[in-house]
TORMIMAR-678982 format. One record per residue (C-alpha): x, y, z. Coordinates in Angstrom, 1 decimal, decimal comma. Layout:
BEGIN
     c1     c2     c3
      X      Y      Z
...
This chain:
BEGIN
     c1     c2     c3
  -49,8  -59,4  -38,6
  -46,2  -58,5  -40,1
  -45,8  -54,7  -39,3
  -42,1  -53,3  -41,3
  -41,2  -49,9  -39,6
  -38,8  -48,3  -41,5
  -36,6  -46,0  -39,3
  -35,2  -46,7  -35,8
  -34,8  -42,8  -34,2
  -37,9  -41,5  -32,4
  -41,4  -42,2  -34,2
  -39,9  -45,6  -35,6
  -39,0  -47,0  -31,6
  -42,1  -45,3  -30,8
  -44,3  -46,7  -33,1
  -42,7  -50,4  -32,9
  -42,4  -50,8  -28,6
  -46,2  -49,2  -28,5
  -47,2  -52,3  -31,6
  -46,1  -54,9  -29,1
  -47,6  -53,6  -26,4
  -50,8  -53,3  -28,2
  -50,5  -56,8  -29,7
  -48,0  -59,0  -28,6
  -48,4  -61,5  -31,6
  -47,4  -58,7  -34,4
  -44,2  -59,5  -36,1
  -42,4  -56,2  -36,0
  -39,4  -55,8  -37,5
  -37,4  -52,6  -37,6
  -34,8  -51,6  -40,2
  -32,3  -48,6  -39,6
  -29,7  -47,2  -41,5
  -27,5  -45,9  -39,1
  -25,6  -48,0  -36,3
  -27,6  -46,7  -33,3
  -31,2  -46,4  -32,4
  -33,2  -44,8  -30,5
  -30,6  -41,8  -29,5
  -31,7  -38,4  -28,3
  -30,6  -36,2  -31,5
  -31,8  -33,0  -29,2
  -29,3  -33,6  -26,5
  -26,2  -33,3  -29,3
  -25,6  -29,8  -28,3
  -25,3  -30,2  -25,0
  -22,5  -33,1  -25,5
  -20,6  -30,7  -27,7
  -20,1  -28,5  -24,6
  -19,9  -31,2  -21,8
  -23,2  -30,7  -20,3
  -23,9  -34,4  -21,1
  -20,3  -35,9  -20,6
  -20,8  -39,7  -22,1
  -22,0  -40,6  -25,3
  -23,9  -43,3  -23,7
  -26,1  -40,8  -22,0
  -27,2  -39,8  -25,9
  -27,9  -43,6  -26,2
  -31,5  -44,5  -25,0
  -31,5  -48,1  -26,3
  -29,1  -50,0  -27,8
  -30,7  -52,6  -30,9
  -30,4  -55,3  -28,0
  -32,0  -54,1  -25,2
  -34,7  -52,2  -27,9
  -35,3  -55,8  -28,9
  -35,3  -57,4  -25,2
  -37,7  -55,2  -24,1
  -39,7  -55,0  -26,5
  -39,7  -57,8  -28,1
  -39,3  -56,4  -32,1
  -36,7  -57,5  -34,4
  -34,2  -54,7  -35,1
  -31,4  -54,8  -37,9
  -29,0  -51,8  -38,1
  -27,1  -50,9  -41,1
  -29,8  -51,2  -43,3
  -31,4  -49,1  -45,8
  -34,9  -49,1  -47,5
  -34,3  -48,5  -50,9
  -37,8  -48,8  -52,7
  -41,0  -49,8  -51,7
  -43,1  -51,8  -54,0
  -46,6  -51,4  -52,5
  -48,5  -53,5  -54,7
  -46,5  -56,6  -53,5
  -46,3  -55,5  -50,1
  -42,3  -55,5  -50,4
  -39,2  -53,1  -49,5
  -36,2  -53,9  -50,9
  -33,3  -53,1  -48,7
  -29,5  -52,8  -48,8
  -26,8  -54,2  -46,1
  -24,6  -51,4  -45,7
  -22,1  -53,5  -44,7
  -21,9  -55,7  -47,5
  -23,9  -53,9  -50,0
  -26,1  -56,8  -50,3
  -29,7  -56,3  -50,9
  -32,8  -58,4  -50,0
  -36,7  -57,9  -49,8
  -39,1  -57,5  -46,7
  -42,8  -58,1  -46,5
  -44,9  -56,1  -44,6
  -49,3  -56,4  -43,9
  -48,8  -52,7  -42,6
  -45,9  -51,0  -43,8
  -44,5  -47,9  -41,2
  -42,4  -45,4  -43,1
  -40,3  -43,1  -40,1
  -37,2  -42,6  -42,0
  -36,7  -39,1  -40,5
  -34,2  -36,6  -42,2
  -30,7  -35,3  -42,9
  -28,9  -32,1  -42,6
  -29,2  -30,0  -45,7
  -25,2  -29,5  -47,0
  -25,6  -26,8  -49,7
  -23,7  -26,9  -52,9
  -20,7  -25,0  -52,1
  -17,2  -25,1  -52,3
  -15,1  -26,0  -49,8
  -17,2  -28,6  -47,9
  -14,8  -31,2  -48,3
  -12,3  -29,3  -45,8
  -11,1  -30,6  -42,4
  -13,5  -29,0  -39,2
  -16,5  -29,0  -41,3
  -19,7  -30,5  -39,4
  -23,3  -30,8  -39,2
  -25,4  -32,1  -36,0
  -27,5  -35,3  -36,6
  -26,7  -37,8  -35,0
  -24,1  -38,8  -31,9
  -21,1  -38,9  -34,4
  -21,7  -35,6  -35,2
  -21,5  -34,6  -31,8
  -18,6  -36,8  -31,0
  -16,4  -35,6  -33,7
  -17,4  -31,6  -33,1
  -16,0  -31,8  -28,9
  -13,2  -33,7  -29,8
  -12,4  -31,1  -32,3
  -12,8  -29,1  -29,4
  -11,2  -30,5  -26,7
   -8,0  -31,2  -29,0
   -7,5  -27,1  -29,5
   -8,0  -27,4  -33,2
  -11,3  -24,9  -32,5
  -10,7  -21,4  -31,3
  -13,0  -19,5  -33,9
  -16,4  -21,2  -35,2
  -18,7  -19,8  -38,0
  -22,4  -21,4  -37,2
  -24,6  -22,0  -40,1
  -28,0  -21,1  -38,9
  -30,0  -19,3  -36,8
  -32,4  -21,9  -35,5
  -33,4  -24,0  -32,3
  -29,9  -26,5  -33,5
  -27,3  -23,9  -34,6
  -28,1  -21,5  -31,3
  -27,7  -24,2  -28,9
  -24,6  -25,7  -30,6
  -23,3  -21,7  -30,8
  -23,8  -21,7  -27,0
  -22,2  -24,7  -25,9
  -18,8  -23,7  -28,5
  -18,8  -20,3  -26,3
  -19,1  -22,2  -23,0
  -16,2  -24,3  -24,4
  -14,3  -21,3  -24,8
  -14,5  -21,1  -28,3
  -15,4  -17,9  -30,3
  -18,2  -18,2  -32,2
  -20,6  -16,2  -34,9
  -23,5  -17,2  -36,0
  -24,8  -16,5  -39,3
  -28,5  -17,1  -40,9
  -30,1  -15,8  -44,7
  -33,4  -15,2  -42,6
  -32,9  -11,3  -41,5
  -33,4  -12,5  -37,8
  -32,1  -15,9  -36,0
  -35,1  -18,2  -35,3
  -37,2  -17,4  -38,2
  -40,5  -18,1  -38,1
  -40,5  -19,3  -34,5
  -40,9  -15,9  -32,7
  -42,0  -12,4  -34,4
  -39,1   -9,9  -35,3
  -38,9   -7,9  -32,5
  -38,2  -10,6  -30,1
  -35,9  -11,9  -32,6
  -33,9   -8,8  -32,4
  -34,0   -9,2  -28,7
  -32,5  -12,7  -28,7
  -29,7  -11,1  -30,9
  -28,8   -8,6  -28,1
  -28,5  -11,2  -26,3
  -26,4  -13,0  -27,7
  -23,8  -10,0  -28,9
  -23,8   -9,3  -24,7
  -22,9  -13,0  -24,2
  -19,8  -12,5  -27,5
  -21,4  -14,8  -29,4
  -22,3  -12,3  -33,0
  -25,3  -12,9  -34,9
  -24,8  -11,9  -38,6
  -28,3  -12,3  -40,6
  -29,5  -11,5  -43,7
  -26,2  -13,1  -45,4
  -25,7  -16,2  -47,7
  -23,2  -18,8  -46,9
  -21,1  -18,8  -50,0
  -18,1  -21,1  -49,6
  -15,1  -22,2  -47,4
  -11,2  -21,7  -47,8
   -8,3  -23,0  -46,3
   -5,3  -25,3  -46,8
   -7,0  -29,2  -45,8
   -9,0  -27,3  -43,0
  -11,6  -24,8  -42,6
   -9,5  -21,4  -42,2
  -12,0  -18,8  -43,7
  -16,1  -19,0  -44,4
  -17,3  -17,3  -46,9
  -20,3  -15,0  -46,9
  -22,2  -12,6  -49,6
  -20,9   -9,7  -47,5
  -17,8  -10,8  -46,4
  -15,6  -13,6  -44,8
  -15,3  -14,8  -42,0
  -11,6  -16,0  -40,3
  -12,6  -19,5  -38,5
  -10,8  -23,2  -37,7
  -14,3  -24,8  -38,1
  -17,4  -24,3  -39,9
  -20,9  -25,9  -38,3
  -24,0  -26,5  -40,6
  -27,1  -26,4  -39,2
  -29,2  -24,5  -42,0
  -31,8  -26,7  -41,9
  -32,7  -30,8  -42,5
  -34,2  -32,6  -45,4
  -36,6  -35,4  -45,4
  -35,0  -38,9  -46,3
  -38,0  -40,0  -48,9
  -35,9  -40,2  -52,3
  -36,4  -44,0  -52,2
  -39,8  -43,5  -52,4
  -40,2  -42,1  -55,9
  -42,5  -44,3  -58,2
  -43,9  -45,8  -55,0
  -47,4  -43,5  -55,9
  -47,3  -42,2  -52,0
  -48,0  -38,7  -52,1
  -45,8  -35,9  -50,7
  -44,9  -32,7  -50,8
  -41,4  -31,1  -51,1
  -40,6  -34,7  -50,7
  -42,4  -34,7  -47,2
  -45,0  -37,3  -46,6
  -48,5  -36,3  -46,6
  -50,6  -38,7  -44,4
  -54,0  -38,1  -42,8
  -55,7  -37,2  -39,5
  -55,0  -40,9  -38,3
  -51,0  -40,9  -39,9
  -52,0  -42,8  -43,0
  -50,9  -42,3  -46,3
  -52,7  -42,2  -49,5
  -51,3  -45,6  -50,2
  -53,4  -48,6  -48,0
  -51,6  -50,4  -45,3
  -48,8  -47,6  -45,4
  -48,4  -45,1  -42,6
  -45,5  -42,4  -41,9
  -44,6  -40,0  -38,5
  -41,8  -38,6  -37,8
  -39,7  -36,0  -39,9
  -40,7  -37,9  -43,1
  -44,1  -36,9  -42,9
  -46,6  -34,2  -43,1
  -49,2  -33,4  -40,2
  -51,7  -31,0  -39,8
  -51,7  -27,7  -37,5
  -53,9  -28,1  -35,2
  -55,4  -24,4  -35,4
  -55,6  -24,0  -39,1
  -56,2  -27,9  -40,1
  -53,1  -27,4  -43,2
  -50,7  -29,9  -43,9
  -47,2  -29,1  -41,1
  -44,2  -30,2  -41,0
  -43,1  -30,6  -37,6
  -39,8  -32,7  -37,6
  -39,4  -32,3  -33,2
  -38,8  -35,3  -31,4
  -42,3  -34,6  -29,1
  -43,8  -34,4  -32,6
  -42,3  -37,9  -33,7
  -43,0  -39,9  -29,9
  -46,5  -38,8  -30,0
  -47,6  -39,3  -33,6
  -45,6  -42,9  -33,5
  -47,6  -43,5  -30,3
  -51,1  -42,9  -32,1
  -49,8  -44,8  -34,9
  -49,2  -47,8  -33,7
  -52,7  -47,5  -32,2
  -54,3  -47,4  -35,1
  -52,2  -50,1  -37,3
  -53,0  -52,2  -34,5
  -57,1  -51,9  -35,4
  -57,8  -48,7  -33,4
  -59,2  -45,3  -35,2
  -57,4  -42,5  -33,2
  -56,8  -38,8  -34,8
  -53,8  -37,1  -34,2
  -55,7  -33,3  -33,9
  -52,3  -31,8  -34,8
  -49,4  -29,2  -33,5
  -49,0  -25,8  -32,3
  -46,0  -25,2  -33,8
  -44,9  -25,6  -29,6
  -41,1  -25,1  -29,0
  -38,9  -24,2  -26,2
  -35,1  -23,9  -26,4
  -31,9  -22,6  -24,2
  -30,5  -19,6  -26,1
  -27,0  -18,1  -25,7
  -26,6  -15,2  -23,1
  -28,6  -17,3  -20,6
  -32,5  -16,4  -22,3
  -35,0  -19,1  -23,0
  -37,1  -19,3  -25,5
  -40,6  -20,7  -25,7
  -43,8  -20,4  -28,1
  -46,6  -22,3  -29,3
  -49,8  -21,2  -31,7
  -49,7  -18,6  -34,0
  -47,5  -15,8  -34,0
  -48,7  -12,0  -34,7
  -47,2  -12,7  -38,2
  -48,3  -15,8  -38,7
  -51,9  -14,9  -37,6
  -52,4  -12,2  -40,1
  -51,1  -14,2  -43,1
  -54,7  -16,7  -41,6
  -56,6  -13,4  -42,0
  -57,1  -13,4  -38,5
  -58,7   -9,8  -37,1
  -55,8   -9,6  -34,6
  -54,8   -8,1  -31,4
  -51,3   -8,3  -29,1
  -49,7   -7,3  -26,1
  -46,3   -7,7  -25,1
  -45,6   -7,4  -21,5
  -42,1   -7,7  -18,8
  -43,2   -9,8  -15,8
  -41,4  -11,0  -12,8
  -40,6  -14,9  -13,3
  -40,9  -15,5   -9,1
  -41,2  -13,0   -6,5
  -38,6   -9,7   -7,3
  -37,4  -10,6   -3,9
  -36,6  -14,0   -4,2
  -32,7  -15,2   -4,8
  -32,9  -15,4   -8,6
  -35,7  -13,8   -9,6
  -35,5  -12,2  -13,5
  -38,4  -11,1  -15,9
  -39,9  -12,6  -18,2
  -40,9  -10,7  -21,7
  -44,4  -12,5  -22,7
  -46,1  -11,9  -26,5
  -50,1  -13,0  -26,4
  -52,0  -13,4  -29,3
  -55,6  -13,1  -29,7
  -58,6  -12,8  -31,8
  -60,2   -9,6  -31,5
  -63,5  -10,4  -32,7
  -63,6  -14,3  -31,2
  -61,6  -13,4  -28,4
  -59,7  -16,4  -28,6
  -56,1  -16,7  -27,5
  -53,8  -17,7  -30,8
  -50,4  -17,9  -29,8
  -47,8  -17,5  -27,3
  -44,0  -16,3  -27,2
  -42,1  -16,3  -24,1
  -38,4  -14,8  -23,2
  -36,7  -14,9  -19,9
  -33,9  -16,8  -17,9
  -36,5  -19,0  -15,6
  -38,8  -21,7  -16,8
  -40,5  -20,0  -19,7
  -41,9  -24,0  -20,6
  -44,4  -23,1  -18,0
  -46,0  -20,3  -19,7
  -45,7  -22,1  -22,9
  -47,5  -25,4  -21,7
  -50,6  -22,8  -20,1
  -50,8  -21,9  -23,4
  -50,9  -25,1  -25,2
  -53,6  -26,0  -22,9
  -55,9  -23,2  -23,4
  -55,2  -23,1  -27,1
  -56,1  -27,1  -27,7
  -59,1  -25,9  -25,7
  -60,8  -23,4  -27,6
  -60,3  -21,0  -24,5
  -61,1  -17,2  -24,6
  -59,1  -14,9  -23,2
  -61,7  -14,1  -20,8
  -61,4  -17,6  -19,5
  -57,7  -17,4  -18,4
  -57,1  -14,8  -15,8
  -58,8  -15,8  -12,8
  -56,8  -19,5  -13,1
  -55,9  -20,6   -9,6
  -52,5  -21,1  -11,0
  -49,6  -22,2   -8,3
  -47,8  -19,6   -6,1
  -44,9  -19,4   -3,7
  -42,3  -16,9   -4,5
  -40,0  -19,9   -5,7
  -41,4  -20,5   -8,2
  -44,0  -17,8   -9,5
  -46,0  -14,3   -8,5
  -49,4  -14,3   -6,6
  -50,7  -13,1   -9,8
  -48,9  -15,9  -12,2
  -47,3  -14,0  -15,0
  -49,3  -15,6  -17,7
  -52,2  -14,7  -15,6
  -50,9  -11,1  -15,9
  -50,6  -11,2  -19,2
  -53,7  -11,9  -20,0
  -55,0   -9,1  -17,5
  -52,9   -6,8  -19,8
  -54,6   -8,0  -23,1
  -58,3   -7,8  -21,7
  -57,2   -4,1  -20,7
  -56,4   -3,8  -24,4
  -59,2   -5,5  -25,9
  -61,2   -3,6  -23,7
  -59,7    0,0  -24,4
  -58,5    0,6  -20,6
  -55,3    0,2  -21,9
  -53,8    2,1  -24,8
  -50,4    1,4  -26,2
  -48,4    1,1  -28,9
  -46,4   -2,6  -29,5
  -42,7   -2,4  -29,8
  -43,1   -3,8  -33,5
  -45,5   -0,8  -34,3
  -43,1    2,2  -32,4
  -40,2    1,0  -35,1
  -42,3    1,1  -37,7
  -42,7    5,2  -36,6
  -46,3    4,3  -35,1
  -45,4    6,9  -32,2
  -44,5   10,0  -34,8
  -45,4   13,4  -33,1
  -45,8   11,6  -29,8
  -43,9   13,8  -26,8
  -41,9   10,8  -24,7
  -42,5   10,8  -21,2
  -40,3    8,8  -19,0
  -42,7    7,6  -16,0
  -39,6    5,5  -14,6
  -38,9    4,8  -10,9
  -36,6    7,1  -11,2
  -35,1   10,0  -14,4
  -33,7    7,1  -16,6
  -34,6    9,3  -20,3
  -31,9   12,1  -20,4
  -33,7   15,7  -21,2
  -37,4   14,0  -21,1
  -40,0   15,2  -19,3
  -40,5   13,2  -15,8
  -43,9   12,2  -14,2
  -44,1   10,0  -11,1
  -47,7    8,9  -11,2
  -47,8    8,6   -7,4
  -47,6   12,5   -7,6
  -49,6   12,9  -10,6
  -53,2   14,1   -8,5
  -55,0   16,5  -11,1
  -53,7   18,4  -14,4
  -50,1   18,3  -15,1
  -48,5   22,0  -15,6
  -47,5   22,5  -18,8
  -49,2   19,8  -20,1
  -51,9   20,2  -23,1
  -55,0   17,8  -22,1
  -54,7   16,8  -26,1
  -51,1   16,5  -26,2
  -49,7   13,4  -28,0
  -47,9   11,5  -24,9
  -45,9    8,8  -25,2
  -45,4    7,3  -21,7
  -42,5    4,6  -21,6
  -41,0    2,8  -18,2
  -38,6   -0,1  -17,6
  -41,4   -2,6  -18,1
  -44,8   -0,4  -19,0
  -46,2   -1,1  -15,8
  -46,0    2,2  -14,5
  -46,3    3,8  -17,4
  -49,9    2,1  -17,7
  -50,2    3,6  -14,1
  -49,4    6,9  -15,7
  -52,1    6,4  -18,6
  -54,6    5,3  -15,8
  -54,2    8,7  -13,7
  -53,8   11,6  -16,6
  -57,1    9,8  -18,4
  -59,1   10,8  -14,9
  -57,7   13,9  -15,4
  -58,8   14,7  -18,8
  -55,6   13,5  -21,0
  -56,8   12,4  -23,9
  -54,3   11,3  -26,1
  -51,5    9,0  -24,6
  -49,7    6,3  -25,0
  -47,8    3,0  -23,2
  -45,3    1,9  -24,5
  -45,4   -1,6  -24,1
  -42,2   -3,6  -22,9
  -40,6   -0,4  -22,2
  -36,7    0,1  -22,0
  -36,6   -3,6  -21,9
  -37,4   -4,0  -25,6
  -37,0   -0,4  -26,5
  -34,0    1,3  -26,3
  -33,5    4,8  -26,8
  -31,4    7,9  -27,8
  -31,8   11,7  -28,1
């Protein structure tokens, strides 16, 4: 069998080293546009700001040992420029000497990935402007860098790509704001108010986050000296795109394969509507897992894992890919991680889902471990199925670990109910003897059940908590001219407190102000409130 992968990054090795594995008498044959295969595009960041100090380190194979090992045919510098499916053809052009010739394929794999998206704006052509693709990218950004021509950067986007690159400028020394039309960085990957969390963050560590604004155009004399915004500009020696890729399928028009917004729509086994055609990677569409719709899902775990069941199935097997989570964890300026998978609170309700939340401040380890921080933890759940929906996780320890609990309950089908009795692992090194997912779920079954009552940080800004009296229930006075209550010393009706008064108990965390609740309910208090993630997601004034 003659299999043509198309694409040489992540699903297109994948995909081509797991074909001659499963049958070492396919023909594989591998073109790639760009000079190098196989190179880890997520790690570009972390050359930038001389985390990762070779180039070669980016490198996972070069087109000869790909081909040693593995025993494909690779050829670089070559790029599919139509398919012809009903010969079984793809015509394809030498880059190097513009030449073009045809390749036949019995099973044709389509992983051309995708390119930055450059907006149609002046001043692009200027010296310092970059985007982050590919190891040139990197390259060319830290030797900017290192050769003092960068002291002020303007980063275009607020996602996973344009955070980590603004990190690594600041760790470089360079001074660097990042700006985004979304009106909070990583859109759609966490709800608003841990958004706006990750922005404090990030001012506290000097690197700005400026959203809600439109990147308009660059000025300067041969080299980037000012970005334009639609508020105002921005004085900077380099400007860094990173507002978002676009899939590489133009050649593809009048092929008949079916896509949307130019992505690739295949099916639960990668295929597309076309026979003996299949497509992973950024190209292509998937499904999400929880909601069976088409996703697009252009990570490099998405790409290695689809390419792995792909080459399965061109190879005679009938494996389905059940889909992603939307799973995603990331290093964010100011030190915080970021992780999430399944749905988000705002995502959830756009499904219809009958919704409930909790967002709680754990320990990470034990608090008296060297090291130990919090960690802020979002749960989402189905109130009527009881079935945990989605994730978020913030903190400066290993919030992958929460995240990948999650991922396995949610590819489960597991209720909440299930989760908080886990034997999870504990020593203080590494966790709490009640593991902080663990307490989170203990949280949201208080919830669900109506032991706890609270109100989320998302609904206190939306004035939720109107006509509520704040009580600070703090270790110690930490809300100037608010009324005080240690619950230790709370033992029967408070003085001067109305058993229907509207209470609004907030702590550093909410842990104690839940201890609070617990007490004045025995007591007769009827109306209260926790404020969940207290003063840690909260802040407040007079």
């Amino acid at each position: 069998m003659k299999v043509l992968v198309l694409g040489g990054v992540a699903a297109g090795t994948k995909a081509a080293a797991k074909l001659k594995r499963e049958d070492r008498a396919c023909e594989v044959t591998v073109l790639t546009k760009g000079k190098d295969i196989s190179y880890a595009g997520c790690g570009l960041p972390y050359y930038v700001g001389d985390v990762i100090h070779e180039k070669s380190e980016l490198i996972v194979n070069t087109p000869e040992k790909f081909a040693a090992l593995t025993g494909a045919r690779v050829k670089v510098e070559t790029e599919a420029v139509a398919v012809y499916p009903d010969r079984h053809v793809v015509e394809a052009r030498d880059l190097r000497t513009g030449e073009t010739a045809e390749y036949g394929y019995d099973k044709l794999v389509i992983a051309t990935g995708a390119s930055p998206f450059v907006p149609p704006i002046q001043g692009l052509d200027l010296k310092n402007v970059f985007v982050m693709r590919t190891p040139d990218d990197a390259i060319a950004l830290r030797a900017a860098v290192e050769a003092g021509e960068i002291r002020k950067a303007v980063v275009a986007g607020g996602g996973f790509i344009g955070l980590e690159v603004a990190e690594n400028l600041a760790a470089k020394g360079v001074k660097t704001t990042v700006i985004d039309f979304a009106p909070h960085v990583l859109p759609n990957f966490l709800d608003p108010e841990l958004s706006e969390y990750v922005e404090n963050r990030m001012a506290e560590a000097g690197i700005m986050p400026v959203t809600g604004v439109a990147l308009e155009g660059v000025e300067g004399d041969g080299r980037v000296e000012k970005v334009l915004t639609s508020k105002r500009g921005y004085k900077a020696d380099a400007l860094v795109l990173a507002i978002g890729i676009r899939p590489n399928t133009a050649f593809l028009e009048g092929a008949g394969i079916e896509m949307f917004k130019g992505t690739i729509l295949t099916d639960q086994y990668l295929r597309t509507n076309l026979p003996d055609i299949y497509a992973a990677g950024d190209c292509a569409m998937v499904a999400n897992r929880q909601t069976g719709k088409p996703a697009w899902s252009p990570m490099g775990s998405t790409a290695n894992i689809a390419g792995r069941i792909l080459a399965g199935n061109v190879a005679g097997k009938e494996t389905a890919y059940p889909g992603v989570l939307g799973t995603g964890v990331a290093k964010l300026p100011g030190g915080l991680n970021a992780g999430r998978t399944g749905l988000t609170e705002t995502a959830a309700r756009a499904e219809g889902c009958d919704v409930e939340t909790v967002t709680i401040v754990a320990d990470d380890k034990a608090h008296y471990y060297p090291g130990a921080g919090v960690f802020i933890i979002k749960l989402t759940a189905d109130r009527a199925t009881r079935k945990l929906l989605g994730v978020q996780a913030l903190g400066t320890g290993a919030v992958d670990k929460i995240t990948d609990i999650a991922v396995t309950a949610i590819s489960l089908g597991a209720e909440v109910d299930q989760l908080a009795a886990m034997d999870f692992a504990y020593a203080p090194p590494f966790s709490t003897a009640i593991h902080p997912f663990a307490h989170g779920v203990n949280v949201l079954l208080n919830k669900l059940d109506g032991t706890l009552e609270s109100f989320t940080p998302a609904e206190y800004a939306a004035g939720a908590a109107e006509g509520y009296e704040i009580v600070d229930c703090a270790q110690a006075p930490a809300l100037e001219g608010r009324l005080f209550l240690n619950p230790a010393a709370i033992n029967g009706p408070v003085e001067g407190l109305e058993k229907d008064a509207k209470l609004l108990l907030i702590c550093t965390k909410g842990r104690r102000a839940y201890l609070t609740q617990n007490r004045l309910k025995f007591y007769g208090y009827s109306n209260t409130r926790v404020l969940e993630g207290g003063t840690t997601l909260t802040e407040f004034g007079d």
